[in-house]
C-alpha positions as CSV (number, residue, x, y, z in Angstrom):
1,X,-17.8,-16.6,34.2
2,X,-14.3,-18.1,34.9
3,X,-13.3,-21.5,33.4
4,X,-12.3,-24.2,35.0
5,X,-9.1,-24.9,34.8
6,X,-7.7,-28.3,33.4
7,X,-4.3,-30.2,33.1
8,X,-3.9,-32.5,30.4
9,X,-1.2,-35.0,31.6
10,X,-0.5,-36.3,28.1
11,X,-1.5,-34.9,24.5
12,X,-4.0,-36.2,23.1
13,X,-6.2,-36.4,19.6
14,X,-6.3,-32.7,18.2
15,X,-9.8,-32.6,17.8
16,X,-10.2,-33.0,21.4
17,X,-7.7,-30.6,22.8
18,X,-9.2,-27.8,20.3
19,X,-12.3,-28.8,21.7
20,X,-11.0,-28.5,25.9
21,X,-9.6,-25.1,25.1
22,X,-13.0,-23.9,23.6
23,X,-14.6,-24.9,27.1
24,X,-11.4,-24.3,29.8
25,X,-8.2,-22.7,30.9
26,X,-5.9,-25.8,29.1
27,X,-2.3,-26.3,29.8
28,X,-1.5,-29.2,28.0
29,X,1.7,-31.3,28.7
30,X,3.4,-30.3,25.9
31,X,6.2,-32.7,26.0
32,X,4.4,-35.1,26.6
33,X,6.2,-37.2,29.1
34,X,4.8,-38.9,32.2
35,X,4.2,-36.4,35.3
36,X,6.5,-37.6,38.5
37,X,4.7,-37.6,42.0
38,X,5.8,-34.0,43.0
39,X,4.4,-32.9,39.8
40,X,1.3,-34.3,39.9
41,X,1.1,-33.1,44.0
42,X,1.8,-29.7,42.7
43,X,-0.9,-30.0,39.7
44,X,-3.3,-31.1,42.5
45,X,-2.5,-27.6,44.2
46,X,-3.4,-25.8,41.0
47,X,-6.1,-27.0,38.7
48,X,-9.6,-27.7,38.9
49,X,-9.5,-30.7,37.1
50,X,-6.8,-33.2,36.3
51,X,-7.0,-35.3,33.3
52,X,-4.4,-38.4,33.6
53,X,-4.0,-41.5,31.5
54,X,-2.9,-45.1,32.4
55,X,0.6,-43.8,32.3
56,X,0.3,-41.8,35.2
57,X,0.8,-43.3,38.5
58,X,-1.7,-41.4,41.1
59,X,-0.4,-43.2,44.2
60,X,-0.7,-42.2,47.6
61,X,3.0,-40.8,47.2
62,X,1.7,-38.6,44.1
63,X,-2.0,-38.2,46.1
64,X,-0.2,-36.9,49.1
65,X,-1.4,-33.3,49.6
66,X,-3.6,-31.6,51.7
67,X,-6.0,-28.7,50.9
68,X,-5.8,-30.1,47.0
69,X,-7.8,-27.6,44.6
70,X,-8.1,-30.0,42.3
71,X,-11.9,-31.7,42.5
72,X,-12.0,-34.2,39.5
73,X,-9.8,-36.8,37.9
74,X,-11.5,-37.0,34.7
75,X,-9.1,-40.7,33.7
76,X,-8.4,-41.2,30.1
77,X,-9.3,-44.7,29.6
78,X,-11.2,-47.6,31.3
79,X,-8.9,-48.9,33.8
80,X,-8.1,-46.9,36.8
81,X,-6.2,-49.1,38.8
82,X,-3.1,-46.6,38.7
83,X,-5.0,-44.1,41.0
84,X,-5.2,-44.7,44.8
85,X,-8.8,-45.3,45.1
86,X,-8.5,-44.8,49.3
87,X,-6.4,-41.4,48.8
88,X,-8.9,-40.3,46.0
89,X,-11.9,-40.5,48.4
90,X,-9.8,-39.2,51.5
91,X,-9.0,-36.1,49.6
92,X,-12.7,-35.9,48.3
93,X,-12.3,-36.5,44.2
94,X,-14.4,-37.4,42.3
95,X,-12.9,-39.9,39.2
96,X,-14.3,-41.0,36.1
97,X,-12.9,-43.3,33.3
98,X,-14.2,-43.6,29.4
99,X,-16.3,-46.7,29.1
100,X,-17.6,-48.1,25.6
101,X,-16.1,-46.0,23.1
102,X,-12.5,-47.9,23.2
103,X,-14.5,-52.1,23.5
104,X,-14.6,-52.8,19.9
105,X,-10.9,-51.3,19.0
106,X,-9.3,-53.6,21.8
107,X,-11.4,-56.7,21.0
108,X,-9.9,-56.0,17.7
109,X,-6.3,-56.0,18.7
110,X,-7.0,-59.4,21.1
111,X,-8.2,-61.0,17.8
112,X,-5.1,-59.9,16.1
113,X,-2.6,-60.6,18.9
114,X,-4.8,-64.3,18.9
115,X,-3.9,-64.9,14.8
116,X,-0.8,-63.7,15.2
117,X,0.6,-66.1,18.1
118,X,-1.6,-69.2,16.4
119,X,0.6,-68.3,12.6
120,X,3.8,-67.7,14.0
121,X,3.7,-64.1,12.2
122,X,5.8,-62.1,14.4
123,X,8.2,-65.1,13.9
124,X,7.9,-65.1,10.1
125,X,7.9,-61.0,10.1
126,X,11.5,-61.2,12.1
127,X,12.9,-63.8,9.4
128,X,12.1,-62.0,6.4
129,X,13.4,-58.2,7.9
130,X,16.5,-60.6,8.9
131,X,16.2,-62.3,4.9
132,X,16.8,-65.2,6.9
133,X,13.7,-67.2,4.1
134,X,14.9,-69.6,2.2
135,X,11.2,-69.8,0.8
136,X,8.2,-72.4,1.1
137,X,8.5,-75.9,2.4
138,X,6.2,-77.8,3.6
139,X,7.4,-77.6,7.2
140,X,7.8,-73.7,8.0
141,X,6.5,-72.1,10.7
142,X,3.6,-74.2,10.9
143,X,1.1,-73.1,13.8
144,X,-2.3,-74.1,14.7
145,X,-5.8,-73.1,13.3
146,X,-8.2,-70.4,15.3
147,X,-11.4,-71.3,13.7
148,X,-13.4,-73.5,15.4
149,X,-10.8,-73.9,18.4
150,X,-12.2,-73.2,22.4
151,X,-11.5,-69.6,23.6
152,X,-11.9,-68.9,27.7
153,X,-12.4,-65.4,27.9
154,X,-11.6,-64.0,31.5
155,X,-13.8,-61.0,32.5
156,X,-16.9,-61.0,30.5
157,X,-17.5,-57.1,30.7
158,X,-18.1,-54.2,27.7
159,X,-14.4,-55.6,25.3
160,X,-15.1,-59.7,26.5
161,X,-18.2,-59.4,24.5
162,X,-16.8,-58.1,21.5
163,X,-14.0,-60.4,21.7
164,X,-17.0,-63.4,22.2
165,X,-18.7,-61.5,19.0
166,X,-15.9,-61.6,16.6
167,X,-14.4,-65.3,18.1
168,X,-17.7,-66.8,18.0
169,X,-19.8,-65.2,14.8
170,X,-16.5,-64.8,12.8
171,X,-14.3,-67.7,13.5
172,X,-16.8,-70.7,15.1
173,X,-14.9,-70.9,18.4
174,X,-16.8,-72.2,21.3
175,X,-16.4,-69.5,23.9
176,X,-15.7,-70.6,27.4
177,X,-16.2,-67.4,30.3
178,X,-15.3,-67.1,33.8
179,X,-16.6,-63.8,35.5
180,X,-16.3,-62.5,39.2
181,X,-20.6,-62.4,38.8
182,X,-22.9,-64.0,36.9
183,X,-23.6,-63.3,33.3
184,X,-27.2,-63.2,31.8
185,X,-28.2,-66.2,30.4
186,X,-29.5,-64.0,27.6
187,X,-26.1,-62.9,27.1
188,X,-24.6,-66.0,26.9
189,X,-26.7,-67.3,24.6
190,X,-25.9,-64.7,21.9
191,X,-22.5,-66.4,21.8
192,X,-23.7,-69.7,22.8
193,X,-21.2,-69.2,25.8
194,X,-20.8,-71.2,28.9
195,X,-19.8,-69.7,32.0
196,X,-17.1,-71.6,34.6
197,X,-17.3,-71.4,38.2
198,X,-13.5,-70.7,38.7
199,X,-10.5,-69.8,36.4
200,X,-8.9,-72.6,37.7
201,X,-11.9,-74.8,35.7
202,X,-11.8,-73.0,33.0
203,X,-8.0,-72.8,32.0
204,X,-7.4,-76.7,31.6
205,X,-10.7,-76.7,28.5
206,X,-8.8,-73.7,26.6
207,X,-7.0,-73.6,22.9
208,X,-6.6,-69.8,24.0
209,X,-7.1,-68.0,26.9
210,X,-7.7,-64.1,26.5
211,X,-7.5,-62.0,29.4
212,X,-9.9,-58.7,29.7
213,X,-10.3,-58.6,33.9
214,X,-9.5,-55.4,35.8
215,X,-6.2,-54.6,36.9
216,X,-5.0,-53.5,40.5
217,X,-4.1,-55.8,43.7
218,X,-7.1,-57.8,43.6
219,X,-5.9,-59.2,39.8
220,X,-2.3,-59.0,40.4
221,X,-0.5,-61.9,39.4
222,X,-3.8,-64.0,38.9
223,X,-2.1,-66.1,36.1
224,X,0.9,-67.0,37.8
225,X,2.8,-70.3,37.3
226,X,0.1,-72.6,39.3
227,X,-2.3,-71.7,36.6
228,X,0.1,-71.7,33.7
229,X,0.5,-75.1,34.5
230,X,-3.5,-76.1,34.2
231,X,-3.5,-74.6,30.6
232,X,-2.9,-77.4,27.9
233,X,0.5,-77.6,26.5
234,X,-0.5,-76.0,22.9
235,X,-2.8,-73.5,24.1
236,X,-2.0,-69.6,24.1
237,X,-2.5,-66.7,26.1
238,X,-3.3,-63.0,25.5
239,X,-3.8,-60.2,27.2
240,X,-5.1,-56.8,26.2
241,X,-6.3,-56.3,29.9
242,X,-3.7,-55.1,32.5
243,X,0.4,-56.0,32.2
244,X,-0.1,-56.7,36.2
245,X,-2.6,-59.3,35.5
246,X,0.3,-61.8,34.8
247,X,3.0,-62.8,36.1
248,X,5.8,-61.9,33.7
249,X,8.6,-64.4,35.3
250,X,6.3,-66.9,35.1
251,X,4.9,-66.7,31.7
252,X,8.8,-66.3,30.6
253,X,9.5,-69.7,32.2
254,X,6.4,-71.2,30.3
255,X,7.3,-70.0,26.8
256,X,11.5,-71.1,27.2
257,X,10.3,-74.6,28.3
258,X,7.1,-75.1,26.2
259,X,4.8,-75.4,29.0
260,X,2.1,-73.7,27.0
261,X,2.2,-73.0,23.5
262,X,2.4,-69.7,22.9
263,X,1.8,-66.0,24.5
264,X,0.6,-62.6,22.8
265,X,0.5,-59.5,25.0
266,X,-0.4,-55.8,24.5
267,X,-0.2,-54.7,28.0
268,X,3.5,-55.4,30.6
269,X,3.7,-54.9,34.0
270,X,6.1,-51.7,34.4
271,X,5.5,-50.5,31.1
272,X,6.6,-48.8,29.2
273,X,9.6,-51.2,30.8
274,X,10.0,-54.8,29.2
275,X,11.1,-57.7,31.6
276,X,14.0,-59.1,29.3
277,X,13.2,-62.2,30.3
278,X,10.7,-61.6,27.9
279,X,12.2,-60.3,24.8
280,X,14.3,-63.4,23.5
281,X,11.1,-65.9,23.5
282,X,10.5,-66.4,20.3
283,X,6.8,-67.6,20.8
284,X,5.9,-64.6,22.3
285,X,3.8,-61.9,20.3
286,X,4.3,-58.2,22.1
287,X,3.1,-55.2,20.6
288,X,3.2,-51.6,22.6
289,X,0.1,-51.1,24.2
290,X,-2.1,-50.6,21.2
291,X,-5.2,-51.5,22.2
292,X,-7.5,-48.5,21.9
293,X,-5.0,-47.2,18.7
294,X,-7.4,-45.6,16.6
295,X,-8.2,-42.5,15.7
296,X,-11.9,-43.2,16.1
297,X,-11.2,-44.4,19.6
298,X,-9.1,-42.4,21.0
299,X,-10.7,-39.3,19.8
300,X,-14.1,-40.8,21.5
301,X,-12.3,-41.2,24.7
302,X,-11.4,-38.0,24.5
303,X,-15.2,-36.3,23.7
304,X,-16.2,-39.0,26.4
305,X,-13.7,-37.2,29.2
306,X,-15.3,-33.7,27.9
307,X,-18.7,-35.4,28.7
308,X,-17.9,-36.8,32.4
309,X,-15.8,-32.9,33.0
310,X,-19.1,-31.0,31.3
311,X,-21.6,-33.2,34.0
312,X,-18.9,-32.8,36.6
313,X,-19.0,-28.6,36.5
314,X,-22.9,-27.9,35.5
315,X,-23.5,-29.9,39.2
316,X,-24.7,-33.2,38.0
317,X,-23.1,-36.6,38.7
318,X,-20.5,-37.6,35.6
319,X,-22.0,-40.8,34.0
320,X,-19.1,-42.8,33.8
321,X,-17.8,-41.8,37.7
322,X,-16.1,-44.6,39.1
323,X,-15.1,-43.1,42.6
């Protein structure tokens, strides 16, 4: 029986790629550079399957092909806002993205993007490489205190409820939530959450703000300077979700002018691109997209594509399909 044949858009883990060439006809992107829209058309031509990450942009310029041989986009991650969700189903794929396996690694990087901003440690990291310290004194660098604090979490799916876990259980915060439906009561209680109507009510109640909605048109821009403006003049904002989620010029004009207190993001709208109006503000945490960074993670989203692309060729409906 012929394998399937598979393109790999990125490298990945080593575990898993040993694993896809066991089970298909690999090529694997060995330089490991983003595919342009021609080169993904042409993959789409060739292969079976197409395995792409978030750093592939699948739309409708790079989903413009007719008589594609490709049948699956087997997505490398959760979010899949960066493929055409119209084109996909005009050209028949099916797509499927790696749930679960990456909540608890990206709740962890929130929590540390949320000490981080609070203790001014990108700040004090940046004056010791400088050896700009002149040592202790009783008013350095002084920032504010997580525990016990109010955290709104925005988008209480699979990696808001490990962010509620470790906020609530490990550092006494009183956990705010706003969701596009309504959460469980059951669920709730675990953290002894409440759930706002609107992020416009909960943004105004927040010591932090933590951001873990989808990404795509319908979240573009949802904190932009109007809601900036309802957060309290101390309180911080992270995101771990998706860079388009916030409005970068905004956020920019907030920190220079101390209209909030402070901002810690792992995710930028244009990445691997950096808005510079970003890069100077010195209340600003930024790290480079290292959310699901682990080798335990990103070797499970690996095994989990392997899963949805084993479902996908035996005839039976992936598990994690999302188109």
């Amino acid at each position: 029986m012929v394998k399937p044949s598979v393109l790999v858009t990125r490298r990945w883990p080593a575990a898993v790629e040993a694993r896809l060439a066991e089970d298909y006809n690999v090529v694997l992107n060995t330089g490991d550079k983003p595919l342009a829209a021609g080169e993904i058309r042409d993959a789409l031509k060739t292969y079976d399957a197409v395995l792409p990450t978030v750093t592939d942009r699948l739309g409708p310029e790079a989903l413009d092909v007719s008589g594609a041989r490709t049948r699956i986009l087997a997505n490398y991650g959760v979010g899949y806002s960066h493929i055409d969700e119209a084109r996909a189903r005009d050209l028949g794929l099916t797509v499927t993205n790696t749930p679960d396996v990456l909540s608890e690694c990206t709740a962890d990087i929130a929590m540390t993007l949320m000490l981080m901003v609070a203790r001014r440690a990108g700040e004090g990291e940046r004056e010791l490489r400088a050896g700009r310290w002149s040592g202790w004194r009783p008013t350095h660098l002084i920032g504010t205190k997580v525990s016990g604090k109010t955290l709104g979490i925005i988008g209480f799916g699979r990696i808001g409820q490990e962010v509620a876990k470790r906020a609530h259980h490990g550092f006494g915060m009183k956990i705010l939530v706003q969701n596009r439906s309504r959460v469980d009561p059951a669920l709730l209680a675990r953290y002894d959450a409440v759930q706002v109507d609107s992020v416009d009510a909960l943004l105004p109640q927040c010591d932090f703000v933590s951001l873990h909605c989808p990404g795509g048109a319908a979240n573009r821009h949802l904190i932009n300077g109007r809601r900036l403006d309802l957060m309290k003049p101390d309180a911080y904002l992270i995101n771990t979700a998706r860079g388009e989620v916030i409005d970068e010029q905004a956020l920019a004009r907030a920190l220079w002018f101390d209209t909030i207190g402070g901002a810690a993001l792992d995710v930028f709208d244009g990445e691997p691109h950096i808005s510079p109006e970003l890069i100077d503000c010195d209340n600003l945490v930024m790290l480079p997209h290292l959310g699901s960074a682990t080798r335990e993670a990103r070797e499970a989203m690996g095994f989990r594509v392997l899963d949805n692309l084993g479902d996908f060729f035996a005839g039976r409906t992936p598990r994690d399909r999302v188109i």
